[in-house]
N, C-alpha and C positions, 0 to 999 in steps of 0.2 A: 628797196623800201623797207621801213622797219619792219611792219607787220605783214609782208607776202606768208603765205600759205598759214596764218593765224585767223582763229574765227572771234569774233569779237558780238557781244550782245550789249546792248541800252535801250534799258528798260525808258518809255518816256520820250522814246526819239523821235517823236513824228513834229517837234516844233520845238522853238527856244533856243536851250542851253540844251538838252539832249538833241536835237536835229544836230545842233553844231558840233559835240563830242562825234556822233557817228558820219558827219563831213569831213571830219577831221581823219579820223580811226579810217576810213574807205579811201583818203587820200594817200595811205600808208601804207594799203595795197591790203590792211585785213578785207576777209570777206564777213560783213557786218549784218546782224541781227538786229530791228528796232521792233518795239511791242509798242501799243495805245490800246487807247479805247474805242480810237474813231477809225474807222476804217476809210471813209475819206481823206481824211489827214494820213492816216497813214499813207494811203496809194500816190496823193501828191510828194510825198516825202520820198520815197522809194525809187518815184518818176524821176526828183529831181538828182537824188544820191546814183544813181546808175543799176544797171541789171544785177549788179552781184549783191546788192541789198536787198536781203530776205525780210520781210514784216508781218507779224502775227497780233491777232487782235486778243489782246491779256489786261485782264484787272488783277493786279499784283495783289492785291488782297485777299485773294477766294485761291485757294490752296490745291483745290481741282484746276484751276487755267492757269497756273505757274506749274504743277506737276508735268498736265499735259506739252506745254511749254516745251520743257526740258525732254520730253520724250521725243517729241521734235527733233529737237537738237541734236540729239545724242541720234535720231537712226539719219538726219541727213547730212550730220557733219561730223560726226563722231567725237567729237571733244569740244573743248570751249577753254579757249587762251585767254581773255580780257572780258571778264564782266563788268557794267558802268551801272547800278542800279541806281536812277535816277530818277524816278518817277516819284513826283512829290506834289506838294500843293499844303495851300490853306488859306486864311480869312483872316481879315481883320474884326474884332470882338475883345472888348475891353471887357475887365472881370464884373461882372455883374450881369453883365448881359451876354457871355457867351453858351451856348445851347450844347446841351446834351450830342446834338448831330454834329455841327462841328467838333465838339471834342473826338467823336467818334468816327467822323468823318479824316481830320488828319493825322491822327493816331497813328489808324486804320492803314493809309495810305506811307506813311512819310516813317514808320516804325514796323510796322506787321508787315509790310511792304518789302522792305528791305533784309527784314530777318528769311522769310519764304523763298526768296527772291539768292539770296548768299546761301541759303542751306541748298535747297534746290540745284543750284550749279557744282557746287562744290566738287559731287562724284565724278563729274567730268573736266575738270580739273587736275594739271598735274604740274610738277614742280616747273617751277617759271611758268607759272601763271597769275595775273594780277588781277583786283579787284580795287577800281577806284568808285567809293560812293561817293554822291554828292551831298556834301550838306550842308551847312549856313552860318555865313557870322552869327547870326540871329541863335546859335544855340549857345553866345555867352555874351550878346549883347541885342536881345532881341529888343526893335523900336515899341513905342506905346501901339497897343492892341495886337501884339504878336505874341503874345505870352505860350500859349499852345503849341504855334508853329517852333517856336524857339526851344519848349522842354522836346520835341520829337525829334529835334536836331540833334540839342545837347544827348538824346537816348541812342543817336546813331553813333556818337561818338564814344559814347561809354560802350557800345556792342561790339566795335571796333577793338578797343583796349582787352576784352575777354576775348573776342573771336581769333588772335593773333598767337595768344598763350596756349588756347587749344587746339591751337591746328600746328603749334610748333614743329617745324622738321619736317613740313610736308613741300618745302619750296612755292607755298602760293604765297602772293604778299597781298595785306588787306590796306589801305589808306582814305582818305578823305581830303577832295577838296573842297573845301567852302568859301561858294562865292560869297560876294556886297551885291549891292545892287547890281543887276544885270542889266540892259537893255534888249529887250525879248515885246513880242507882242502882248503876253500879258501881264508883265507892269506896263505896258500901256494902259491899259484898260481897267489894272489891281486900283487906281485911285477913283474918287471922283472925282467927275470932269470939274469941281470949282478949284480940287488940291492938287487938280496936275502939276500945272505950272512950278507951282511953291513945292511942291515932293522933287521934282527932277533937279531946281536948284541947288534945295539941300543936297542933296544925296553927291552932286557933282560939289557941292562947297567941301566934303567929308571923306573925298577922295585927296591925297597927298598929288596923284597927277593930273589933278584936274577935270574926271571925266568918269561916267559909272564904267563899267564893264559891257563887256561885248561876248557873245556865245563864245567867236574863236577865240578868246584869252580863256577863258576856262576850259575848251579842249586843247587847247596847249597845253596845258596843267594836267589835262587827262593823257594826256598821249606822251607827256615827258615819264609820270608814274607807272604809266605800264610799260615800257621799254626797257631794255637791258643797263640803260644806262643810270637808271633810280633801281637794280638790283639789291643795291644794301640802305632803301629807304624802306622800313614796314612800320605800321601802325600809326604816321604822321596826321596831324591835320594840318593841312596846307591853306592856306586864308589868301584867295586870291580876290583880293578888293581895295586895290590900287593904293595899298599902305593904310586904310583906313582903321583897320583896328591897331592900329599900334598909338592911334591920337590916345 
């Protein structure tokens, strides 16, 4: 298996596209770390990935339960081979009407998040070790009322292009994939129920193969970049959204 005796963390994995990274990542024999918010979710997630899935309850934001985190880590498994920080979110809110809490709310999450999140692993960490963040068409073609979510993406991808220069010669490699639409439970429920319909059409007319995305395409994309055999890809963004940015 690629990853036997590699420890692997995703941040955001108790559902989705991060559930599906760390189904993926546990099928490959890493022993896999998943963080949330919800401890219910989590414990079904955990139940359902197997006994060697470890799950801690973390708000990537708050810089005490990402330290804590990693202290974890580091005294039960002693290193960390493939970080996936994942955990993101945001709203729909066109300019005029979006609120001070959302701004500060996906910021917070989808940028603060991810910096705490990559510094915090780092020390345990050692050459040939990857880091794939997730992040979004939407940070160079975000749809109407995504403006927000779309600049915290595009900010993940500029942290990426500095964080690869300064850590040169340490053998960790940093990348991004960024999904299109997904099929997840919550774009189910991100529209409302009169734009479902007309949201899922489009999104499947804007795919070149005819269909949004699925969690396991995007841990495919995760599981190809941290393995040995994407050793001389670092700093890419990968756009895994069935040709769709290339219209």
């Amino acid at each position: 298996m690629l990853f036997e005796n590699k420890v692997a963390l995703v941040t955001g994995g108790s559902s989705g596209i991060g559930f599906g990274i760390a189904k993926a990542l546990a099928r490959q024999g890493a022993k896999v770390i998943i963080t949330g918010r919800n401890a219910t979710k989590l414990t079904k997630a955990a139940q359902i990935l197997g006994p060697e899935v470890a799950w801690f309850i973390v708000d990537v934001t708050k810089s005490s339960e990402v330290a804590a985190l990693f202290e974890r880590v580091k005294s039960d498994y002693g290193q960390l081979d493939i970080l996936v920080p994942n955990a993101g979110g945001g709203t729909i809110a066109s300019i005029g009407s979006i609120t001070e809490e959302q701004i500060d709310q996906t910021l917070n999450t989808n940028v603060k998040g991810v910096i705490l999140t990559v510094q915090g692993a780092l020390p345990l960490m050692k050459a040939g070790g990857s880091i794939v963040i997730t992040g979004s068409t939407a940070s160079f073609n975000p749809p109407p009322g995504m403006s927000v979510y779309g600049a915290s993406k595009a900010a993940v991808r500029n942290l990426v292009r500095s964080w690869i220069q300064e850590i040169k010669g340490s053998g960790i490699r940093i990348n991004v994939v960024s999904p299109g639409p997904v099929h997840t439970e919550s774009l189910e429920t991100f529209f409302p129920p009169e734009q479902k319909e007309a949201a899922f059409t489009h999104m499947n007319g804007q795919s070149t193969v005819g269909r949004i995305g699925t969690p396991e395409d995007i841990a495919n994309a995760v599981v190809f970049l941290s393995n040995y055999a994407a050793s001389y890809i670092n700093g890419v963004e990968l756009f895994v959204d069935g040709g769709a940015s290339q219209i």
